[in-house]
C-alpha positions in Angstrom: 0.0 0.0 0.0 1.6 3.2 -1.0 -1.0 5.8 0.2 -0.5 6.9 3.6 -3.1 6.4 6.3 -4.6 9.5 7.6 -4.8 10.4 11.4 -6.5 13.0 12.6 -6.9 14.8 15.7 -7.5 18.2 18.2 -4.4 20.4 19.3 -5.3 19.7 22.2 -5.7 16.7 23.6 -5.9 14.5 26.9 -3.3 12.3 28.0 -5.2 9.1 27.4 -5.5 10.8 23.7 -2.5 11.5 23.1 -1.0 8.5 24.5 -3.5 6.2 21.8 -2.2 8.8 19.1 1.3 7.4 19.7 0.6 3.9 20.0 -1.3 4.2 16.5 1.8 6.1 14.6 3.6 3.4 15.9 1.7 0.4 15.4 1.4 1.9 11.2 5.2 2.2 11.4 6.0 -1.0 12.8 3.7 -2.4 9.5 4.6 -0.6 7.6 2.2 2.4 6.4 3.4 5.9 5.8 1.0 8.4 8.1 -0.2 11.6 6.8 -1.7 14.4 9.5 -1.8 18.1 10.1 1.8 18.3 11.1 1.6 20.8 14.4 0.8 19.8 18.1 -1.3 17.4 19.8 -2.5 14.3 18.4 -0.6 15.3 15.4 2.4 15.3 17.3 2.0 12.2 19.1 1.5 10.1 16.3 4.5 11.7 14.7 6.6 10.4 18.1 4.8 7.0 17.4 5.9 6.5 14.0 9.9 8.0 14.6 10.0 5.7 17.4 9.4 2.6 15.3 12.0 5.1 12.1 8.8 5.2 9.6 7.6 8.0 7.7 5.5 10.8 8.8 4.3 13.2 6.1 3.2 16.6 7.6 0.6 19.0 5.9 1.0 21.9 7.5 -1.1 24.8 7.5 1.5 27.4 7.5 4.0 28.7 4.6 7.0 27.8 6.2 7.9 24.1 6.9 10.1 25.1 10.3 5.7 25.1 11.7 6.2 21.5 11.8 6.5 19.4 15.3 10.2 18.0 15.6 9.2 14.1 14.8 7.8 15.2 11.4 9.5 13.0 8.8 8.6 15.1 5.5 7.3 18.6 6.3 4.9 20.0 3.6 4.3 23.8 3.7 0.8 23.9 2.4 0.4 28.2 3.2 -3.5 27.1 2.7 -4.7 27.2 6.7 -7.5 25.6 7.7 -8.3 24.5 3.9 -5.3 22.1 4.1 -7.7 19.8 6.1 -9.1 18.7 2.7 -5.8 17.4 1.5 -5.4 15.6 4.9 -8.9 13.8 4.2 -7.9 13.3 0.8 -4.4 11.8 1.0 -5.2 9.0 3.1 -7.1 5.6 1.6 -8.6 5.9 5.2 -8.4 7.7 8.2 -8.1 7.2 12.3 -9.3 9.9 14.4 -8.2 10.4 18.1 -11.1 13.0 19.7 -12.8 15.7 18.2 -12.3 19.3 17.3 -14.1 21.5 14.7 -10.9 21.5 12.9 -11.1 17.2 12.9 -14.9 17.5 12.8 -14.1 18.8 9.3 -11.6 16.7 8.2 -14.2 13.6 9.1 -16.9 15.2 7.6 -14.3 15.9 4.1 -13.0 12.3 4.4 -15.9 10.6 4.4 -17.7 12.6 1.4 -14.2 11.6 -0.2 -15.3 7.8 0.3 -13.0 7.5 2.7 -13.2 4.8 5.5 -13.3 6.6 9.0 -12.3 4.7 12.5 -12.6 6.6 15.5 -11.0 6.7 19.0 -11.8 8.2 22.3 -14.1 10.8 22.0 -14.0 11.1 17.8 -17.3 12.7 16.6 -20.6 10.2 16.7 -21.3 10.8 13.2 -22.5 8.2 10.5 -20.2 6.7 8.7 -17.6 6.8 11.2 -16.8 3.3 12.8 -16.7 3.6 16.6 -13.5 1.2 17.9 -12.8 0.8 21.7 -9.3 0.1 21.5 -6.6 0.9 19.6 -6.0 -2.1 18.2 -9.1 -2.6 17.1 -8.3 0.8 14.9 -5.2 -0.6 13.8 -7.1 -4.3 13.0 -9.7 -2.2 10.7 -6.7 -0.3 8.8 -5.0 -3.9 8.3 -8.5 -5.0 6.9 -9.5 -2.5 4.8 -5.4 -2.3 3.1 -6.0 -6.4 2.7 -9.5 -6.0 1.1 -10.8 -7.9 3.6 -14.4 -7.5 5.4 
């Protein structure tokens, strides 16, 4: 699978949030995915940490114009200089998504994905909103991705 997996998430963030955030970049790393997201703080940056910690690739689409916005465990920073509008690129660039809680910002990027036709699994606190697939655990999250890369119900 070439296309990056998409995760998605609030600046801010709990601890339990941010810690599932990091256990998801790594658990795609360890497989072998590529993970797309915002590029800044929170559960951006978490799942960032995940994947470096397992040395996979990160891609960053940052809102700003200058790629030096990024969080340090960014792998490929992407100066978008579109804002809050780089959320549809986000949505778009993964073949699916995982989102970690809820924010207008990710309530958009849900809402954008799944018009896109993309598969949506959600974590702690993501956004109750059809189409997205509610998973209690992370692995269950990670057992969806695997699934849905396989072509497998």
């Amino acid at each position: 699978m070439r296309q990056p997996v998409a995760v998605i998430g609030p600046r801010e963030a709990s601890e339990g949030q941010l810690a599932a955030a990091e256990q998801v970049g790594a658990a795609l790393a360890r497989i072998g995915f590529t993970v797309v997201c915002g590029g800044r703080q929170g559960i951006m940056e978490a799942v960032c940490r995940g994947v470096a910690a397992e040395k996979g690739i990160s891609i960053g689409l940052l809102p700003d114009t200058e790629a030096t916005a990024a969080n340090p465990y960014v792998t490929v920073p992407i100066a978008t200089g579109l804002g809050e509008a780089r959320n549809a690129i986000v949505a778009r660039a993964g073949f699916c998504i995982v989102v970690i809680g809820d924010s207008y910002g990710t309530l958009s990027e849900v809402a954008l994905g799944l018009q896109f036709g993309r598969p949506v699994f959600g974590l702690l606190g993501a956004a109750s909103v059809k189409g997205v697939v509610s998973c209690d655990s992370v692995d269950a999250a990670i057992d969806g991705v695997c699934k849905l890369s396989l072509g497998l119900p």
